[in-house]
C-alpha positions in Angstrom: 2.2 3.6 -28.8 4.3 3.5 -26.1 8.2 4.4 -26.5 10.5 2.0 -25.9 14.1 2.0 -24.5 16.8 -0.6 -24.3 18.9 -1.0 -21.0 21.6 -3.1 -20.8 22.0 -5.7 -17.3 25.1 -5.4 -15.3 26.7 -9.1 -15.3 26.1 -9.8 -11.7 22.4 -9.1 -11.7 21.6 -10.7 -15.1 21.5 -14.4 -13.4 18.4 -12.8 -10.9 16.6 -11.2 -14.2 16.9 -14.7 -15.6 15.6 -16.7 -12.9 12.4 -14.4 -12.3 13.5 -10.9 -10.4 11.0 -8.6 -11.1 12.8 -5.4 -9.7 14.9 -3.0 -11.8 17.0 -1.3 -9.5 19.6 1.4 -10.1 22.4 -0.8 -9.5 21.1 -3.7 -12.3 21.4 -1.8 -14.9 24.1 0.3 -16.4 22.5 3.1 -18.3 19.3 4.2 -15.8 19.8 7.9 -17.0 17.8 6.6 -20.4 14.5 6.3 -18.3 13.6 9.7 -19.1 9.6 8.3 -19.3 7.1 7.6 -17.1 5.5 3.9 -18.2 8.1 3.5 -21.2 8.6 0.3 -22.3 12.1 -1.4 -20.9 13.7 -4.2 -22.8 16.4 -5.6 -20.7 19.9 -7.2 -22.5 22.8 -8.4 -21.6 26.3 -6.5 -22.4 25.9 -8.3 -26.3 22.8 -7.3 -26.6 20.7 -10.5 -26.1 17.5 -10.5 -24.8 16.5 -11.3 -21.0 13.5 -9.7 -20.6 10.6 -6.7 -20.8 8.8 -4.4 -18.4 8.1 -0.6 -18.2 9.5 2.6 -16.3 7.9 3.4 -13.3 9.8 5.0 -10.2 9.1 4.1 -7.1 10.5 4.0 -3.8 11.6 0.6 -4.6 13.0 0.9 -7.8 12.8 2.4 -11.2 10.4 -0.1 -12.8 9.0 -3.7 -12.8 9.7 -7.0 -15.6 6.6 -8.1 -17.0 7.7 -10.9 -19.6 10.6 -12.7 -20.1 9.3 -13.4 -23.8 10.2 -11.3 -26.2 7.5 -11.4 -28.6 4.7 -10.1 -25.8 3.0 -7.4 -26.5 2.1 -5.5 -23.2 -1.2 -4.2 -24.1 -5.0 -4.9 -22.9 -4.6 -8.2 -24.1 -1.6 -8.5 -21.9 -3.1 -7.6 -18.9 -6.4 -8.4 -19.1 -4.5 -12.3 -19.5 -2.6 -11.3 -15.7 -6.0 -10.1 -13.9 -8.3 -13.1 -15.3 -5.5 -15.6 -13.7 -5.2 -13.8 -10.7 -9.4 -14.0 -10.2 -9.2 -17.6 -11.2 -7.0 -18.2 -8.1 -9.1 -15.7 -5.6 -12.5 -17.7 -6.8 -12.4 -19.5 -2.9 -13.0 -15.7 -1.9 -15.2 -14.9 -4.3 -17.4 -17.6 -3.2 -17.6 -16.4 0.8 -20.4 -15.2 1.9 -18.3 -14.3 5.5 -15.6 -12.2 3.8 -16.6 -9.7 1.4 -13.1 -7.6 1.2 -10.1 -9.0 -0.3 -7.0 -8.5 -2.2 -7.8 -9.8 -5.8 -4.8 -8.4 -7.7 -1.4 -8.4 -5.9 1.1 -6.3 -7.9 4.2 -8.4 -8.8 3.3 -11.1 -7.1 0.6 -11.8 -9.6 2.7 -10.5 -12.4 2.5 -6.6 -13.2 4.2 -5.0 -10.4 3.2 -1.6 -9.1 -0.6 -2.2 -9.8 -2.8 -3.7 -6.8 -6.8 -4.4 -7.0 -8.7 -4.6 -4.5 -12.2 -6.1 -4.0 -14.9 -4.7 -1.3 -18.6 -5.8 -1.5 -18.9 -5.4 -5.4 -16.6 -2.2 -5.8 -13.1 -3.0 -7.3 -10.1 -0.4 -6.0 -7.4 -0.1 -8.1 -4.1 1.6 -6.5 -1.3 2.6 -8.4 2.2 2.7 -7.2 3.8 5.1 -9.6 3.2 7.6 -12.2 4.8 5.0 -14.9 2.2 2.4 -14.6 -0.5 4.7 -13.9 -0.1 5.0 -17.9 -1.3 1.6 -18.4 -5.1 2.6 -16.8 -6.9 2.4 -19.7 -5.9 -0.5 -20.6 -6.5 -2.2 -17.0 -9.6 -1.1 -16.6 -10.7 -1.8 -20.4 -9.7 -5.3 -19.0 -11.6 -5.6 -15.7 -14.5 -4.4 -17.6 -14.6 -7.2 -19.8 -13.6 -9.7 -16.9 -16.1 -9.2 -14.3 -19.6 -7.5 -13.2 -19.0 -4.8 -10.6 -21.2 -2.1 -8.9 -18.1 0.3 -9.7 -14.4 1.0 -9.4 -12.4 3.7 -7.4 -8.6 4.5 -7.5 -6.0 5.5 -5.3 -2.9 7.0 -6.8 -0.1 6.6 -4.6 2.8 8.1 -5.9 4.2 11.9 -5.8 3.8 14.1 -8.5 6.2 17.0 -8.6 6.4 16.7 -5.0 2.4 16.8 -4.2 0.5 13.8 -2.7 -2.5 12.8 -5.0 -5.7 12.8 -3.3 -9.0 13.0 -4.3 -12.2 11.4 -4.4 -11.4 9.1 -7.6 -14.4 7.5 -8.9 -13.4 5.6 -12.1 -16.4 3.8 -13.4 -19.8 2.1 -12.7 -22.0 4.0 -9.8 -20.4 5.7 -6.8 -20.6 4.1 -3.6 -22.7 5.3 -0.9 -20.2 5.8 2.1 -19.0 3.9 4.7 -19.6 0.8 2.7 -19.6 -1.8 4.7 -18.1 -5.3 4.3 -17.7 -8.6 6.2 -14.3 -9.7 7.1 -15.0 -13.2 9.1 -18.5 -12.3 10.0 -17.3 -9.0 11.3 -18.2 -5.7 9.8 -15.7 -3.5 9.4 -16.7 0.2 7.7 -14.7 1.7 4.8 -14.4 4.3 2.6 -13.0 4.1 -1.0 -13.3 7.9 -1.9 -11.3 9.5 1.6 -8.0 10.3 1.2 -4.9 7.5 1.1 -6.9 5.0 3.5 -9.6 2.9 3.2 -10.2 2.4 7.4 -9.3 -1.5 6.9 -5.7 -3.2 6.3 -6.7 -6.5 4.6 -3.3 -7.8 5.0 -4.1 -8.6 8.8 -7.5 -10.5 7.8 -6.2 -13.5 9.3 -4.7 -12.3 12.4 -8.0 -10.7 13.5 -9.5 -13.7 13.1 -7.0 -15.8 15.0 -7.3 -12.9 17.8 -11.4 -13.1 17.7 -11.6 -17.1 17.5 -9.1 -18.1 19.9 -7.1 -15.0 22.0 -9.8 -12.6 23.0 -12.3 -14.3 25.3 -12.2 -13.0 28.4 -9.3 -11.5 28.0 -8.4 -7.4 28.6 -6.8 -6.2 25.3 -4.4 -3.3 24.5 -4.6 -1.9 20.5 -2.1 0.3 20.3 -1.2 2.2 17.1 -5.2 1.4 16.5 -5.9 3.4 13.4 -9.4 2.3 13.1 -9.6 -0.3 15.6 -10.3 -3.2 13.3 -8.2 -5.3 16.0 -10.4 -4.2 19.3 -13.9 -4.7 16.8 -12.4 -8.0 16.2 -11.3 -8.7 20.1 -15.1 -7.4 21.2 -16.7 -9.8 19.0 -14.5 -12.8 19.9 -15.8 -12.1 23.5 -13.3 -9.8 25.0 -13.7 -8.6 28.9 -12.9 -5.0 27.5 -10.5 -3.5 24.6 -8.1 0.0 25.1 -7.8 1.4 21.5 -4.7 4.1 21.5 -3.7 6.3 19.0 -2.3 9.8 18.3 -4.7 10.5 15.3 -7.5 12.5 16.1 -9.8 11.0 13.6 -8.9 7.2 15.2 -11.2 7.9 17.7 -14.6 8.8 15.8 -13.6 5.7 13.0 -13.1 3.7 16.2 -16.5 4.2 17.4 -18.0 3.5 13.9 -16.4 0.1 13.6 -17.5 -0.7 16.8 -21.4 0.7 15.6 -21.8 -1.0 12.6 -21.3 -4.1 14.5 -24.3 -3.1 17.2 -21.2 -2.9 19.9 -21.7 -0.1 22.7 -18.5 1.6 22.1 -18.8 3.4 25.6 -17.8 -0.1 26.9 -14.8 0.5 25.6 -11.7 2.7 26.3 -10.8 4.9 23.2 -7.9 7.2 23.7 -6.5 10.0 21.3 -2.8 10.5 23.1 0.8 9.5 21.6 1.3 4.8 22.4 4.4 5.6 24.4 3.0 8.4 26.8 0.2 5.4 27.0 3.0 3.3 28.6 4.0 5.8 30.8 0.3 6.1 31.7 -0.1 2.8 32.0 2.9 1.6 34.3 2.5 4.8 36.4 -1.2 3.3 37.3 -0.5 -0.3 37.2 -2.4 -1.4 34.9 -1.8 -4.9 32.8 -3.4 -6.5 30.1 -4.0 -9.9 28.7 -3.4 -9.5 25.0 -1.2 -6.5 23.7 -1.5 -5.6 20.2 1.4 -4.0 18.5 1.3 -3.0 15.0 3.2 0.1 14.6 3.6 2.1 11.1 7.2 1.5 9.5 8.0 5.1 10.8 6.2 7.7 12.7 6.3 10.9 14.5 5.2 12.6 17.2 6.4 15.7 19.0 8.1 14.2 21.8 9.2 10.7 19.8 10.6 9.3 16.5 9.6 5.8 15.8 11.5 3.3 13.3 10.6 -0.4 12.8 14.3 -1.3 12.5 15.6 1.0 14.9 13.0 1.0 17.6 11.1 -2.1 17.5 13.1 -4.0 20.1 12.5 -1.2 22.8 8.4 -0.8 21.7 8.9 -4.3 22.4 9.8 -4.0 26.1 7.5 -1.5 26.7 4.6 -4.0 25.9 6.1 -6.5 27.8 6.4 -4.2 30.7 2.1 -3.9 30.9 1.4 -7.6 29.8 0.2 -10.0 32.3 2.3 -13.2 33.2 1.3 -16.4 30.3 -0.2 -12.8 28.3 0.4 -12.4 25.0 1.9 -10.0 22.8 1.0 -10.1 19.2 4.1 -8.0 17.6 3.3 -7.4 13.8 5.5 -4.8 11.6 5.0 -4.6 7.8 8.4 -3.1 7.4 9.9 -4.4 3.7 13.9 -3.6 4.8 14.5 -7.2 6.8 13.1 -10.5 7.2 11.5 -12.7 9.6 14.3 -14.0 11.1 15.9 -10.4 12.1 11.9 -9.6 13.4 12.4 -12.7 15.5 16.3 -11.1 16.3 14.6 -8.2 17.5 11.6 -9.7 19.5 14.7 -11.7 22.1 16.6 -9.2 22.1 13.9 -7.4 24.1 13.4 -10.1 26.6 16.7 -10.5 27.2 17.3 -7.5 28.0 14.8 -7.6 30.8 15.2 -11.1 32.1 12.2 -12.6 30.9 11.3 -15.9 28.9 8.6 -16.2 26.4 7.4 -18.7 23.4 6.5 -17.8 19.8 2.8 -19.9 19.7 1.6 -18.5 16.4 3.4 -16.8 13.7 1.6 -15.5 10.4 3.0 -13.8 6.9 0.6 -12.3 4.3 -2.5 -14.2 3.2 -3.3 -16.2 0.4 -4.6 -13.6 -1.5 -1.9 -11.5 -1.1 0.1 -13.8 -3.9 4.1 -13.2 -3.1 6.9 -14.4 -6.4 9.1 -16.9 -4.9 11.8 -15.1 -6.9 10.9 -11.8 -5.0 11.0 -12.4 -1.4 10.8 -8.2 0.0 7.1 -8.8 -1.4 6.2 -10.6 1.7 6.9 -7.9 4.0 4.2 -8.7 6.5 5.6 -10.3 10.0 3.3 -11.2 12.6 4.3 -13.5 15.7 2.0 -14.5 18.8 4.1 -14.3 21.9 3.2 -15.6 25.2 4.9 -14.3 28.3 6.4 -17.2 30.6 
């Protein structure tokens, strides 16, 4: 039995609890120093003590827990959950049924009604990552529940929280047989290699499903492309296939280069065909302008923050001049696809930050396409930080 604790909501946040917020916060509640447990129960009430709603404890970078139920009488148990995941299958069954995309999101934290909690599905295995040591309490319980809900070859985990100050990693087979690794999937008839047992990653962001297949059916033929901040290379795999002249991957891990190459191998590309650079994106620029060179289709998708020894990058802070840089090396009527899946400001400052950059060097340009996350990646209305990805296609006038 799990204990319970009762926190009372301060006046001004009560109306957001009410309408569907699932966030407790510091500042929502007045007594937050009576979490003192990890996945503890949380009944929410107003100053009199009346009910709004329940969730559980779990810290997190963005908060200090999740709302589960605004009825009092719920029970959160298997039953509970295993009610939240059979929904949230029902409404992924147009995936399910896809022979051409065999890696999706099938589980999507809040958004689908137990934040902190995301499942992922890849070509029979289910991945289960967990977001904080409070609702990693609750795994017995979820995966009692997928068991009953669904036939699977097996199930991994990522845990993705700190413990005492130590990242968690390991391989974390769960249940059902272990996979044999890189397992590979199909993402629009592309295969993209992956590993569900190596560290924090799997070597494919499923978020961006639908850009790489915007950039492989209607950007990339015949076009010289620019990935920078590649990680794997999932974009250039997806640029080669969609008929691209020639892709430049950049990255400063090591490891992006040999991942690089194995995307492009599983999909019987010669690699060597390709340009596949280990070296920091912004000495790339310097590089790049010092030799001339120009591309059709520039590819940024930069981490939220990220360091090298020579720069500091932050979305908020440094997107505008990343921005100019690309510009810089893009061909005239090129396009920039400019993607960040920072949570700490909307589209419309994104958009804010995108002119800003071509004003500040004279130049005009159009937004042609402009994406969010996918349909499988289920955002709450009432929640609107869920949707942090931003994508926009921007041509060069």
């Amino acid at each position: 039995m799990k204990p319970e604790i009762s926190l009372k909501v301060n006046d001004k946040f009560k109306a957001n609890f009410v309408k569907g917020y699932p966030l407790i916060t510091k500042e929502s509640v007045e007594n937050i120093e009576s979490i003192r447990a990890e996945g503890a129960i949380v009944r929410l009430t107003d100053k009199q003590g009346r009910f709004i709603a329940k969730g559980y404890c779990g810290k997190q970078n963005k908060g200090y827990g999740w709302v589960l139920t605004r009825s009092e009488h719920d029970m959160i148990d298997q039953s509970f959950i295993q009610e939240k995941l059979a929904a949230a299958f029902v409404k992924r069954q147009s995936f399910f049924d896809n022979a051409a995309t065999t890696a999706f999101r099938v589980f999507n934290g809040e958004g689908d009604g137990f934040g902190g909690l995301t499942i992922d599905y890849f070509a029979g295995y289910y991945l289960l990552s967990w977001y904080s040591e409070g609702v990693y309490t609750f795994k017995a319980e979820v995966v009692a529940a997928l068991k009953n809900l669904v036939e699977f070859k097996g199930i991994y985990q990522k845990k993705r929280f700190d413990l005492k100050g130590q990242y968690i990693e390991e391989d974390d087979f769960v249940a059902g047989e272990r996979g044999d690794f890189p397992l590979i999937v199909k993402e629009n008839n592309v295969n993209y290699a992956v590993y569900l047992n190596d560290g924090a990653m799997t070597g494919i962001f499923l978020d961006q499903r639908d850009v790489r297949g915007k950039i492989k059916e209607k950007y990339a033929k015949g076009k010289t492309v620019l990935n920078t901040f590649s990680y794997t290379g999932a974009f250039s795999v997806a640029a080669a296939i969609g008929g691209a002249a020639k892709t430049t991957s950049v990255d400063l891990a090591k490891r992006s280069s040999s991942k690089t190459i194995e995307q492009f191998s599983v999909n019987g590309i010669d690699y060597e065909s390709h340009d596949i650079l280990v070296m920091d994106v912004f000495n790339y620029f310097n590089y790049a302008k010092r030799k001339e060179l120009k591309f059709d289709l520039v590819i940024l998708d930069p981490p939220s923050f990220a360091r090298s020894k020579k720069y500091t990058f932050s979305t908020a802070k440094d997107y505008t001049n990343l921005m100019k840089e690309a510009i810089e090396i893009t061909e005239d009527n090129g396009v920039i696809v400019a993607s960040t899946n920072s949570a700490s400001f909307g589209m419309k400052k994104f958009k804010g930050f995108i002119d800003k950059a071509f004003k500040e060097l004279g130049k005009k340009y159009s937004i042609v396409e402009e994406f969010t996350l996918p349909s499988d990646f289920r955002v709450q209305k009432e929640f609107k930080e869920g949707d942090y990805l931003k994508v926009l296609f921007v041509r060069l006038q």
